[in-house]
TIKOLZA-886227 format. One record per atom (N, C-alpha, C): y, z, x; residue in one letter. Coordinates in steps of 0.1 Angstrom, whole numbers, plus 2048, in hexadecimal, padded with zeros to 3 digits. Atoms other than C-alpha are relative to their C-alpha. Last residue first. Layout:
<nodes>
YZXA...
</nodes>
This chain:
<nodes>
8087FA7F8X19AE92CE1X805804808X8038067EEX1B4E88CCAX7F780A806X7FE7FA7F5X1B0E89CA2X7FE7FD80CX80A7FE7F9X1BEE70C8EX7FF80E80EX8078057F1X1D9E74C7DX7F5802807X8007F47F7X1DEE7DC58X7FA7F880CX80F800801X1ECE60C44X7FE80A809X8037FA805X211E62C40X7F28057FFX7FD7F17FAX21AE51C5BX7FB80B7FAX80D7FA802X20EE2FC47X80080C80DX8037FB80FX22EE22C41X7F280C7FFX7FC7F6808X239E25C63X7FC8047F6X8057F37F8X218E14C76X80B80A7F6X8097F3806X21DDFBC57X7FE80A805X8057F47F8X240DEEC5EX7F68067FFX7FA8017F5X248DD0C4BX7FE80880CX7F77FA7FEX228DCFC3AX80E7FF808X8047FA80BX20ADBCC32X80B8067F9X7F8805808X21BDA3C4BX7FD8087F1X8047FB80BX215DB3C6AX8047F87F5X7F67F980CX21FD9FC84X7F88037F6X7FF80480CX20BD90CA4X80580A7F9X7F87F580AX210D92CC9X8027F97F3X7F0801802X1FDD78CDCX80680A7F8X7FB806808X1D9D83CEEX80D8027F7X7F38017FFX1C9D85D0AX8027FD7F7X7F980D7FBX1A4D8AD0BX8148027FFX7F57FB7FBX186DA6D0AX8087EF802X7FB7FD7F1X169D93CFCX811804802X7FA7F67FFX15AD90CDBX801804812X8037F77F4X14BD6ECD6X80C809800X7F87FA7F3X157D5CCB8X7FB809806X7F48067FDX147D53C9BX8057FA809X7F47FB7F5X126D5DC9EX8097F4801X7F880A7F3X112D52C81X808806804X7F58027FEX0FDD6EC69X8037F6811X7FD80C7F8X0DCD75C5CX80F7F97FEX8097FA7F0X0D9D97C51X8027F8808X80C8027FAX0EDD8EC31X7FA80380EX80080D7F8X107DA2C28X7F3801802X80B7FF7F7X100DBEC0DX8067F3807X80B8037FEX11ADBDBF0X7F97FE80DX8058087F6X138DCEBE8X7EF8007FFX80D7FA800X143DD0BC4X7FA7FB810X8088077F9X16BDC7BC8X7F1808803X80D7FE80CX182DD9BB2X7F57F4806X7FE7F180FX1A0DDABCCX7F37F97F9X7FE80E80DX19FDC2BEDX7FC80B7F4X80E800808X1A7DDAC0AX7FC7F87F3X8007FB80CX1C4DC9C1EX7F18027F7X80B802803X1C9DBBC40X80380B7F4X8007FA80BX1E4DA7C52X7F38087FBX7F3800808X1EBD90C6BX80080F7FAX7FD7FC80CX1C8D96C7DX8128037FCX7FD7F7804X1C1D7FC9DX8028047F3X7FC7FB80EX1AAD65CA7X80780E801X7F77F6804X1A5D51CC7X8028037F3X7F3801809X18BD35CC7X8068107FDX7FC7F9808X17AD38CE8X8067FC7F4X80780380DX172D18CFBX80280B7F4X8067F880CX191D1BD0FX7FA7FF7F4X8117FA7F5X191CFFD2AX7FD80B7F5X80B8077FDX1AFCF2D13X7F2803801X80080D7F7X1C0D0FD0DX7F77F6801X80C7FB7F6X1BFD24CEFX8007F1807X7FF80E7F9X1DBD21CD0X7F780580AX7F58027F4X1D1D3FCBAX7FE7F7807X8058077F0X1C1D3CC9DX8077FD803X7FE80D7F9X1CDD53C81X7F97FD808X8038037F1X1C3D6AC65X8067FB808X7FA8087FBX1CCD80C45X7FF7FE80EX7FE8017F3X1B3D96C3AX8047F3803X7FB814803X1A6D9BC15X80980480EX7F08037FFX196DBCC1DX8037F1800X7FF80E7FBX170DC7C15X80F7FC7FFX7F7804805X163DECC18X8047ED7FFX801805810X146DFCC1EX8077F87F8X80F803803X14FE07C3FX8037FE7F0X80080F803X17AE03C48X7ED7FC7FBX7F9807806X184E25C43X7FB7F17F8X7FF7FF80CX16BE37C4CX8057FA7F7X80E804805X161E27C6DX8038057EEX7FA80A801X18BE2CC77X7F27FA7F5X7F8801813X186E53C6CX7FF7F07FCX804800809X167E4EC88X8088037EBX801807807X17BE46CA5X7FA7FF7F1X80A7FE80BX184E61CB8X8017F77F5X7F87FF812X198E53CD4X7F48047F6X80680580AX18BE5FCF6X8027FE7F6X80D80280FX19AE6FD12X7FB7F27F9X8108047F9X1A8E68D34X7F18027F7X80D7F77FCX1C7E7CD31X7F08017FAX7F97FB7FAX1DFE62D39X7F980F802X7FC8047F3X1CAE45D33X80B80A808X8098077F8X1B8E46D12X80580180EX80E7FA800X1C9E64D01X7FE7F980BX7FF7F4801X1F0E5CD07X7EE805805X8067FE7F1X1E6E35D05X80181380DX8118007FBX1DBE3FCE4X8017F880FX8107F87FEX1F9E52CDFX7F87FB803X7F97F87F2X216E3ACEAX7F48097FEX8038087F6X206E1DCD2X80380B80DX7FA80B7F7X204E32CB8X8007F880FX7F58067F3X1EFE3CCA7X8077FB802X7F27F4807X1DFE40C82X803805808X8087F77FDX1BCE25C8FX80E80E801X8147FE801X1BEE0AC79X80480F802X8077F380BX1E5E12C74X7F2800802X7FC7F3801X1EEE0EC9BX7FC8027F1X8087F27FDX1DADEFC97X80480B802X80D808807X1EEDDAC80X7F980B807X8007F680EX20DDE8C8FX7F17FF7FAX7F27F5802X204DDDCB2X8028037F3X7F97F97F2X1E4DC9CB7X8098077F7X7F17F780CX1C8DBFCA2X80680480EX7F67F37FAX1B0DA5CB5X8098027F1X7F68077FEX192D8DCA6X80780E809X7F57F07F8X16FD8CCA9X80B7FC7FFX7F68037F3X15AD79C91X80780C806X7F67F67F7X13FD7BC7AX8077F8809X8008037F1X127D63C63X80980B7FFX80780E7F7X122D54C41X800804811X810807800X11ED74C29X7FE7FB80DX8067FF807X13FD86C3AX7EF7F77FBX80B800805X14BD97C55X7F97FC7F5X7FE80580FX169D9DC6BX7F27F67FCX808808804X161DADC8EX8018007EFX80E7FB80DX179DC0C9CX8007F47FCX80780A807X18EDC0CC1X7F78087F3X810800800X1A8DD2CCEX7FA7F77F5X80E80B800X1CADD9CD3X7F8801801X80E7FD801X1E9DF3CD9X7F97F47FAX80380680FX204DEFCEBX7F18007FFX80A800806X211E06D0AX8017F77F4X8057F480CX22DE00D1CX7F57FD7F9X80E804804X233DF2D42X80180D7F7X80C7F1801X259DF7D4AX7F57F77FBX7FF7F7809X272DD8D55X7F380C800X8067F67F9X27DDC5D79X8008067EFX7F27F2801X289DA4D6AX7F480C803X7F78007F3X276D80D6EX80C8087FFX7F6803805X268D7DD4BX80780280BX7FE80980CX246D74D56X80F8007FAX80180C7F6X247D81D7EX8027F47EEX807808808X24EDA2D6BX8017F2805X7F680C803X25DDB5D87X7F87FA7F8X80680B7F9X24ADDCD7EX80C7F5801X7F4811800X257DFDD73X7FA7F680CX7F58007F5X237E14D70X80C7F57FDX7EF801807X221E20D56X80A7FE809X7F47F77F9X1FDE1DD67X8117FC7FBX7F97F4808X1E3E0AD53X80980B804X7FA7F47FEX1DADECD62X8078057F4X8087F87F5X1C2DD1D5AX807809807X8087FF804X1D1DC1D3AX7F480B809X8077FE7F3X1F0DBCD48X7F68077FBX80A7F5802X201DA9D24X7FA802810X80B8087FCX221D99D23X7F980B805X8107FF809X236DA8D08X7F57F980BX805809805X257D9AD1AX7F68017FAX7F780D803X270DB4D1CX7F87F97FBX7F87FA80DX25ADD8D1BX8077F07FBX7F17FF802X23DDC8D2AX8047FD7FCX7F880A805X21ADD0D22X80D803804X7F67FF7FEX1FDDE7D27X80E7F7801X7FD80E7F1X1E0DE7D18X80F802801X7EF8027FAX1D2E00CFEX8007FB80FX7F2803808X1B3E00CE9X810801801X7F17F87F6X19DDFAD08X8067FD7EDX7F680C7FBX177DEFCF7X80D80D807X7FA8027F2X15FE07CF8X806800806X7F37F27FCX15EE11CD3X7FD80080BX8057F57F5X152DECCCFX80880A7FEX80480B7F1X15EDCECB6X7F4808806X8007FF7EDX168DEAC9FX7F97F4805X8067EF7F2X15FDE4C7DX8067F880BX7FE8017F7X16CDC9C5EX7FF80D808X8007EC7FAX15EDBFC40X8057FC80CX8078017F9X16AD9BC34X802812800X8017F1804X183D89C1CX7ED803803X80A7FE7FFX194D6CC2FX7FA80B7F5X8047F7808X1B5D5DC2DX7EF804802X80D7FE80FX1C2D44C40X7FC8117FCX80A7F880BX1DCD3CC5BX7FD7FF7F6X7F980080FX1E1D1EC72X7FC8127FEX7F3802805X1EAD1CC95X8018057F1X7F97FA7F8X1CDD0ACA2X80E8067FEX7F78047F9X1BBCF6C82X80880E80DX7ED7FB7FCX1A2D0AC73X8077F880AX7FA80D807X17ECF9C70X80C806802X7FE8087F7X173D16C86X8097F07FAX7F67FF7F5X17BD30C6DX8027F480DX7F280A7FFX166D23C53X8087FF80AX80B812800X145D31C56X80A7F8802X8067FE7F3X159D52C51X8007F680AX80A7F87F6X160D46C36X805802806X80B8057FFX183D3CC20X7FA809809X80B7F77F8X196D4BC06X7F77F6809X8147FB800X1B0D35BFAX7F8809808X80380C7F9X1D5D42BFEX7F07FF7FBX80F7FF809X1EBD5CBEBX7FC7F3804X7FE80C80CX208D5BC05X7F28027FAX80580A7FCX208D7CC1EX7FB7F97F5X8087FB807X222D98C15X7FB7ED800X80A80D7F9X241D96C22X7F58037FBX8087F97F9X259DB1C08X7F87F4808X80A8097FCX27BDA7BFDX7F7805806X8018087F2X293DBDBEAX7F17F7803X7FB80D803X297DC6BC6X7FF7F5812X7F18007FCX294DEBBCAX8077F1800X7F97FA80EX26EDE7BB4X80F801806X8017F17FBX265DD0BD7X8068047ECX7F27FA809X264DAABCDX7FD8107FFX7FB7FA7F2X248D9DBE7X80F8017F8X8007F37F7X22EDA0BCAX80A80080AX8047F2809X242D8FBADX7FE80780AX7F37F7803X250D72BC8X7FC80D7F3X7F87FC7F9X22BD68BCEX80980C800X8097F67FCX21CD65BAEX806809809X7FD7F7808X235D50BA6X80180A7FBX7F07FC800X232D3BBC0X8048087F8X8057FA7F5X20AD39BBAX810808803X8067F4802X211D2CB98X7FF80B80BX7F97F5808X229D14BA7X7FA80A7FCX8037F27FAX20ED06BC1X8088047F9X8108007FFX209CE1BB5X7FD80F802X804804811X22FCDCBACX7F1805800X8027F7809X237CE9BCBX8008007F5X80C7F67FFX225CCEBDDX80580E7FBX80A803807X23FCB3BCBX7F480D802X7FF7FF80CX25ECC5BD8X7F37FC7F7X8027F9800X24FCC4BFFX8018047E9X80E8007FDX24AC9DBFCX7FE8147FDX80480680CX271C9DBEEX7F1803802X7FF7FB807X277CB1C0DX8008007F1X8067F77FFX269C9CC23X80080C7F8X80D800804X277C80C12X7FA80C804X8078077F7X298C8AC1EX7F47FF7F4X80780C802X2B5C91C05X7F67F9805X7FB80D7FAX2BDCB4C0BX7F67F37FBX80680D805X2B4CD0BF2X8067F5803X80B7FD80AX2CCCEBC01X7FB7EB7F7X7FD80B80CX2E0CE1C21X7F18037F5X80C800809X2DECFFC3CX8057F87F1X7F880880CX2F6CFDC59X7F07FD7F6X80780A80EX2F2D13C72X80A7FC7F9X80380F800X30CD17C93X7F37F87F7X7F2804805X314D3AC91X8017F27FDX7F77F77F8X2EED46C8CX80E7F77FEX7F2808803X2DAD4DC6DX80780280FX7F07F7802X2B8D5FC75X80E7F4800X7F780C7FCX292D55C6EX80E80A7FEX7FC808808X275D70C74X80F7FA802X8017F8809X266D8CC86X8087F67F3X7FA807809X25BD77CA3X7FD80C7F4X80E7FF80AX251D89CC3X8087FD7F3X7FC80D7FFX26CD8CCE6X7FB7F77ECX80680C800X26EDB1CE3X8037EE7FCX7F880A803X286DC6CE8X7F67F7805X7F78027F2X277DE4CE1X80B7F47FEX7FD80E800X263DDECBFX8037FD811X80B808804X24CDFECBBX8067F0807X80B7FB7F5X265E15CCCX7F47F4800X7FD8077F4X280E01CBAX7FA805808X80680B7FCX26FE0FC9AX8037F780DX80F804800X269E30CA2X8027F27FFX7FF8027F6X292E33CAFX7EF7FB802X7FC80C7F6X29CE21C8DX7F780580FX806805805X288E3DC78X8037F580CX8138007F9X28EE58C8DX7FC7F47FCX7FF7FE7F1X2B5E51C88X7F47FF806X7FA8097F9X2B5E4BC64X7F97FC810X7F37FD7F7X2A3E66C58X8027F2806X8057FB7F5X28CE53C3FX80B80B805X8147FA803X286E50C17X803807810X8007F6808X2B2E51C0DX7EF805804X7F77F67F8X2BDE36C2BX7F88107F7X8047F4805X2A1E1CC21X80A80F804X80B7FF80BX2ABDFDC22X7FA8087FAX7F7809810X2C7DFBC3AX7FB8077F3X7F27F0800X2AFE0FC53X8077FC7F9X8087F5809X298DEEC4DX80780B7FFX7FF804812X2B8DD7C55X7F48067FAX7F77FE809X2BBDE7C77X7FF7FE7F1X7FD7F07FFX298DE3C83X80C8057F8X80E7FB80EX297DC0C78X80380E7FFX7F480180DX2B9DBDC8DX7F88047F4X7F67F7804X2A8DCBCA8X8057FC7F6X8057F3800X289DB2CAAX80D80C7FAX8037F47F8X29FD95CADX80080C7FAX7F67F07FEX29ED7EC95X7FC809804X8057F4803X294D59C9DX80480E800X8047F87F3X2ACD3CC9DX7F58097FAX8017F2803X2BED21C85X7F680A808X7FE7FA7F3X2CCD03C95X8008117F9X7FB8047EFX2CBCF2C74X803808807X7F97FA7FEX2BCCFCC4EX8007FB80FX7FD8017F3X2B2CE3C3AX806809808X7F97FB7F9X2A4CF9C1AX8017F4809X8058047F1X290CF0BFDX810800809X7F88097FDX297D04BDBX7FE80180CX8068017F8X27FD17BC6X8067F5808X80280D801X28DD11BA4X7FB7F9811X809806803X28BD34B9EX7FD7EF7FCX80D7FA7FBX29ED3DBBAX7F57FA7F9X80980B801X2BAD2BBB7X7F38037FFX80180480AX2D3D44BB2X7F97F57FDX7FF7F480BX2CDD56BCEX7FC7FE7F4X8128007FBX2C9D31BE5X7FE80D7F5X80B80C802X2EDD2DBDCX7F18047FDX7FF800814X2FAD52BDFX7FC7F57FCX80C7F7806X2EAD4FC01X8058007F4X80D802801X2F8D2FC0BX7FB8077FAX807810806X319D30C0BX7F67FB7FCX7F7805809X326D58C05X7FC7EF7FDX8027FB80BX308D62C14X8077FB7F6X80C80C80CX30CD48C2FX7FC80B7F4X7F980C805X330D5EC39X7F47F27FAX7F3802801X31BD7CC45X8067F87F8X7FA7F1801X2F9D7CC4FX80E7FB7FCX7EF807801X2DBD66C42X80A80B804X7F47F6803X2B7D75C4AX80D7F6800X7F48027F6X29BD60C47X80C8057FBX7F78007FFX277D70C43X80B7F5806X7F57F77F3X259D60C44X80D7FA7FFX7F6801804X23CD50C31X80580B808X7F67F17FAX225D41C3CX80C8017FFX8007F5805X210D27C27X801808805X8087FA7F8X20ED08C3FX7FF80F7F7X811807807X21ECF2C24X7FB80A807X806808806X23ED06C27X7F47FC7FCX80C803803X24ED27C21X8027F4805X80580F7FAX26BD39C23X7F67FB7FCX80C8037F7X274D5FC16X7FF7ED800X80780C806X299D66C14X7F3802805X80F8037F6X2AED87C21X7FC7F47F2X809802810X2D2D8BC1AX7F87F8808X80D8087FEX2E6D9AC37X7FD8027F5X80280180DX30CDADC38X7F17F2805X7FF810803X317DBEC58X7ED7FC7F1X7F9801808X31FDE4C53X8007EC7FFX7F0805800X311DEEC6FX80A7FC7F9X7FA7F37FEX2F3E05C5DX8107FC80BX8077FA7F7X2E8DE1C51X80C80A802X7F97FD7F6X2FADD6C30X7F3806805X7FC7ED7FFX2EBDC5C0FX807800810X7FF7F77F9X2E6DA3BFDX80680C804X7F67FF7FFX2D2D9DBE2X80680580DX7FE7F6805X2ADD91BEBX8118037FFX7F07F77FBX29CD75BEBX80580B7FEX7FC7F0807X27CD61BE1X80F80A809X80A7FD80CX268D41BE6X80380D7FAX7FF7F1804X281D2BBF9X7F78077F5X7FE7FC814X26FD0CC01X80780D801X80B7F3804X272D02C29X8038027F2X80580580BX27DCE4C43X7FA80D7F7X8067FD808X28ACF6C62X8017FA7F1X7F980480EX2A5CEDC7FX7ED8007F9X80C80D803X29FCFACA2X8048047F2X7FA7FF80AX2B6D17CB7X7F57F37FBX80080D806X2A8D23CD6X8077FF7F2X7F1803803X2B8D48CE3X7FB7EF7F9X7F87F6808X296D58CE1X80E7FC7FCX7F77F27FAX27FD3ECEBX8068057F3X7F38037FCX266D2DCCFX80780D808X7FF8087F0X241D36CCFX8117FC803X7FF7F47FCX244D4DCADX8017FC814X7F17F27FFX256D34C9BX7FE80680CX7F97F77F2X237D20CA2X80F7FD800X8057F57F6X226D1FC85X80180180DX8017F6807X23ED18C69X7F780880BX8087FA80AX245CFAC7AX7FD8097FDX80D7F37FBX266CF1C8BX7F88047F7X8017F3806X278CCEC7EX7F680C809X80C7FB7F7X280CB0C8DX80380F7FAX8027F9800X28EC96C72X7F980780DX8007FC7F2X29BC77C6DX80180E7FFX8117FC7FEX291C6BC4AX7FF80780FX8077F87F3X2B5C69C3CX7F37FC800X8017F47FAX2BDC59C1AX7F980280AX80B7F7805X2C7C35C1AX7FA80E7FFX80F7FB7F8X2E8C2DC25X7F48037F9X7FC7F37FCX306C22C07X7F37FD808X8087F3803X305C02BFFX7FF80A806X80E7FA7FCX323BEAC02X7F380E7F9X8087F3802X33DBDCBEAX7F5802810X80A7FD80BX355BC7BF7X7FA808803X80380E808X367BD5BFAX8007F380EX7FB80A7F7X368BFAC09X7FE7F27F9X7EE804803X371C17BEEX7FD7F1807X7FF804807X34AC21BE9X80E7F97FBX80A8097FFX33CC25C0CX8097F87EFX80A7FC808X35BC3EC11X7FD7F17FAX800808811X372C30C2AX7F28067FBX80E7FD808X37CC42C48X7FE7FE7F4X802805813X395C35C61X7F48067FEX811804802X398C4CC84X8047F97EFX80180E7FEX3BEC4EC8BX7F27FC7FEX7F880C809X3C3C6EC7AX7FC7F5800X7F27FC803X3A3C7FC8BX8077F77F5X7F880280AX382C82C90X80B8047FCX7F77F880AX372C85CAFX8067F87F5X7F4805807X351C75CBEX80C80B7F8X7FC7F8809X338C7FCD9X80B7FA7F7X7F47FF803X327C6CCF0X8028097F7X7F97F97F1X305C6DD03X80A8017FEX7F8810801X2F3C71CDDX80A801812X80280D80EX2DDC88CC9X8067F5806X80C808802X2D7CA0CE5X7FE7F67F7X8047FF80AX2FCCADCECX7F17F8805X80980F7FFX30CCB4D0AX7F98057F5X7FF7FE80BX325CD5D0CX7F57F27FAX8077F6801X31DCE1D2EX8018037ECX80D7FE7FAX32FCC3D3CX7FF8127F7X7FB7F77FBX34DCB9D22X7F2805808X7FA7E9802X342CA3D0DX800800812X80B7F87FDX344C79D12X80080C7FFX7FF7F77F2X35BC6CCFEX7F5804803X80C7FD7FBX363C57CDBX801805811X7FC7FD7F0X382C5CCC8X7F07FF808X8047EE800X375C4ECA2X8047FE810X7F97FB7F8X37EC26C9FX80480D802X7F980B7F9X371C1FC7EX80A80980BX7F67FC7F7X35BC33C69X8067F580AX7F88077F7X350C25C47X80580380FX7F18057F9X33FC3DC35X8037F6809X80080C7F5X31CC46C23X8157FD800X7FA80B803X315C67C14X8037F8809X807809805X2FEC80C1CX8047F67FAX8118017FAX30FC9EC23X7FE7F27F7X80B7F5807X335C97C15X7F080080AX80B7FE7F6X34BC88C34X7F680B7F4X80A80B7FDX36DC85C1CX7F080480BX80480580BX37EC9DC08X7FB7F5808X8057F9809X38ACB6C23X7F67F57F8X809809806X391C97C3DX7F980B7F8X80280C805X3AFCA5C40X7FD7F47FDX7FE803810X3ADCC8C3BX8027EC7FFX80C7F9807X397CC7C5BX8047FE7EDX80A80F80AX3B0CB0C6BX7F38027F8X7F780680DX3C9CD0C6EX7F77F17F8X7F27FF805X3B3CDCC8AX8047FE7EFX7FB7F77F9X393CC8C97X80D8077FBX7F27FD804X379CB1C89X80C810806X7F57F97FEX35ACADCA2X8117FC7F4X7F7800803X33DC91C9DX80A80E7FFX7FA7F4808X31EC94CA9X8117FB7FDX7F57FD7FDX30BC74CAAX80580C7FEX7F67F4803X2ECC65C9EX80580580AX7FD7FE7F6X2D2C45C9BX81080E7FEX8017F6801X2C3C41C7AX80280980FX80C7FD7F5X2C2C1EC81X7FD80F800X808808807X2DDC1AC62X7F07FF807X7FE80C808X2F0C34C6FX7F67FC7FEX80D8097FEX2F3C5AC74X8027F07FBX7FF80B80FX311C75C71X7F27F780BX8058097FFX30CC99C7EX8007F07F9X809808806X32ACAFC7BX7F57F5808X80A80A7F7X33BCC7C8BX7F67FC7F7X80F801804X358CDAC7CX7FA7F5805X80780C800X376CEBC91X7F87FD7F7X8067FD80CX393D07C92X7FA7EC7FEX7FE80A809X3AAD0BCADX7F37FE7FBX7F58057FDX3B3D2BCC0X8027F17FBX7FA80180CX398D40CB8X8107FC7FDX7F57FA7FBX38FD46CE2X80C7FD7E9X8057F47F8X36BD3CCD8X80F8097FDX80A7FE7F7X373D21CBAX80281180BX7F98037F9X379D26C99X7FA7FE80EX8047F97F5X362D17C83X80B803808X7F77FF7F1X365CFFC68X80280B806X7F27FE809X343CFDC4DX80A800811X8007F27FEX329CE9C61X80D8037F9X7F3800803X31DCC1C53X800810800X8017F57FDX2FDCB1C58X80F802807X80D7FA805X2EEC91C4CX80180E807X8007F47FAX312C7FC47X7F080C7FCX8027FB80AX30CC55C43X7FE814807X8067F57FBX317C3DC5AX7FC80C7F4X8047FB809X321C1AC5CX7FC80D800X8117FC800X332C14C7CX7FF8057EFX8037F8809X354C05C82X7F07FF7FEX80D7FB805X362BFACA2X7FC8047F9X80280480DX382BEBCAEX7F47FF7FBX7F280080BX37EBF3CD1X7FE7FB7F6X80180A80CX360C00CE6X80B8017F5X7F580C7FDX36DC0FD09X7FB7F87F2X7F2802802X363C32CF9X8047F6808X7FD7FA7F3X33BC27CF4X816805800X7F27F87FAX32DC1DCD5X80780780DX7FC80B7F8X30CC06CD4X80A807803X8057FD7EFX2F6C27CCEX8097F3807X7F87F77F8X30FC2CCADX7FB7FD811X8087F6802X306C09C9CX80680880BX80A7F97F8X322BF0C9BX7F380E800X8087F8802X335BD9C86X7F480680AX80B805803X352BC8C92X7F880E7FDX8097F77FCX377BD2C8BX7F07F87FFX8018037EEX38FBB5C8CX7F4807803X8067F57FCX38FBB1C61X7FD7FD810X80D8077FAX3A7B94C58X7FC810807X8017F47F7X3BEB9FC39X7F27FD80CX8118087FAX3CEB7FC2AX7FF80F80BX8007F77F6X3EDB8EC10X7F17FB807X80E7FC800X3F8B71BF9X7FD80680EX
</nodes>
């Protein structure tokens, strides 16, 4: 008779250190990367997250040849055994935030799947550890950050080639906050992910996706020239829209980088919590993916079918959020400045000079050019009240069928005047469903900031008389404000080229 005395004791990961011997941790895998070569492609890794019973976590590293051989073990979300894993501190410049060690997996590591060890145990409970980025501030995160997202998929498109020859498939997102925005996949997640998510569509499938980023400006640019090679010239089209974009800092939506990892319909409650609220909104979702499904099959943005609220309402708005309105809208003032000057790197606004010069930007700390963008205020309007908000860059280059380089051209180089009265035509008599926000506003700032996302004339609509008696929203005062995205359109200043230009004084 064989007597097996077990030496290992049981430990949680934050007790672990490498002088701890004979050690086994319960652990369960809540985030798992396909294998990777590394920099100099000289040996070939996957990095995992495992978690235990405190929901405390660890990265874990397999390396080489031990990739095939823990193939079949470490599924997402399953519970293991681990016992005596290499533990270390990293390498300075390689430090993690989940934990002050790091662990490898090798031969000599034991790993028992929850359901071989005897006696029985239970497997972990599912996850609840979470930090996710919300839907509305993407557009506040740096440019090289990376942050992990909670989100519904609500529509997709097959994928295609940018004029490099590298391969992207575009998705739209969503969550509770009802914005939706792009995320681009490139390469090798098409093959994992995006044919997944593809073929899921109409079952509206919830994303974890990790250390995934925002996508720079240029690559948008690129993958519209993709898109249309047969309507534009190529060449003018890309160099109009990197005129418009530069290299800006300014969120154009979500991007795959070398180090995601996107797990479909993971086991958190949060994402169980998100499965139940699209039960309550599928008609809406379905509504949706019809309009932002182009007749070529691609993806169009195109702002969520939301309630309508006042005027009257806007101040109840949470900071951050958007809504929907449907309002007249005029000029503010033909006064006002409709062009401000701005730098090329960081978009930060010099509101009080207008001389084109190369400046040091004391905000992004690099000597760049001062370029024109265009902005201004109008007053949105209906029964319960007014407010003032801002249009800026695409948004207002179509109000007023400019661009940003002409109307500071007129206003400031020779000292004219924009003729305003096509813009009076346009927008009198009319009523547009008008996508909003409120902008975050400092403390001491009693103001509530408002800008326009979006705006669209509302079709078979009998307008009627506002009342006489109306609540001021929002004070209309010259102010600073954040760079917002079209969403009517991806490009409207281009689309809307066509329209005959205003004349210049």
């Amino acid at each position: 008779m064989q007597i097996y005395c077990n030496m290992a004791e049981r430990y949680t990961i934050n007790m672990i250190t490498p002088d701890t011997k004979n050690w086994t941790c319960k652990v369960q895998v809540v985030d798992k990367s396909r294998p990777r070569d590394n920099k100099d492609k000289t040996t070939k890794y996957q990095v995992l997250i495992l978690q235990d019973e405190e929901e405390n976590q660890v990265q874990a590293t397999i390396f080489s040849t031990d990739i095939t051989y823990f193939e079949k073990e470490f599924a997402p979300f399953k519970t293991y055994l681990v016992s005596v894993a290499y533990v270390k501190v990293p390498p300075l410049g390689y430090e993690n935030p989940l934990n002050k060690f790091v662990w490898t997996l090798d031969k000599n590591t034991i790993v028992e799947p929850i359901e071989e060890v005897k006696p029985p145990e239970d497997p972990l409970p599912p996850p609840t550890r979470l930090t996710i980025a919300k839907f509305d501030t993407f557009e506040y995160q740096s440019k090289e950050f990376e942050f992990d997202v909670l989100a519904i998929v609500i529509n997709g498109s097959p994928s295609t080639k940018t004029t490099t020859g590298k391969r992207l498939q575009e998705f739209i997102v969503m969550d509770k906050l009802k914005k939706p925005t792009k995320m681009t996949l490139w390469e090798d997640f098409i093959d994992h992910e995006g044919v997944k998510l593809f073929n899921q569509l109409h079952d509206y499938p919830i994303i974890l996706a990790r250390r995934i980023a925002k996508s720079s400006p240029g690559k948008s640019a690129n993958n519209c020239i993709s898109f249309f090679p047969k309507i534009y010239d190529m060449m003018k089209l890309k160099s109009h829209i990197q005129m418009h974009l530069g290299t800006s800092n300014r969120f154009v939506g979500l991007t795959s980088k070398f180090n995601t990892t996107i797990e479909i319909n993971p086991p958190y409650p949060q994402a169980a919590e998100l499965r139940t609220w699209i039960k309550t909104i599928e008609a809406k979702l379905l509504a949706y993916k019809t309009k932002s499904t182009t007749p070529l099959g691609s993806t169009m943005l195109i702002p969520f079918e939301d309630d309508i609220i006042s005027v009257a309402n806007i101040q109840a708005q949470p900071p951050g959020q958007i809504f929907n309105i449907e309002a007249e809208l005029c000029l503010a003032s033909k006064e006002q400045l409709f062009s401000v000057l701005a730098c090329s790197n960081c978009k930060q606004l010099f509101t009080r000079y207008n001389v084109r010069r190369e400046i040091y930007c004391t905000s992004c700390h690099r000597s760049t050019h001062l370029i024109p963008r265009c902005q201004f205020e109008v007053t949105v309007k209906d029964n319960s009240g007014f407010a003032t908000a801002i249009v800026s860059d695409e948004i207002a280059e179509k109000m007023l069928h400019l661009t940003s380089e002409e109307i500071y051209e007129i206003c400031f180089v020779k000292q004219g005047t924009l003729s305003l009265q096509n813009v009076e035509d346009q927008l009198n008599g009319k009523i547009f469903n008008i996508q909003m926000k409120k902008l975050f506003t400092k403390k001491l700032d009693a103001t509530q900031k408002l800008s326009i996302l979006s705006y669209l004339e509302k079709e078979d609509v009998v307008h009627e008389p506002m009342a006489s008696t109306t609540v001021n929203v929002t004070e209309g005062k010259k102010r600073t404000i954040e760079h917002v995205n079209s969403r009517e359109k991806e490009y409207p200043s281009i689309a809307n080229k066509s329209n005959p230009p205003m004349k210049k004084n």
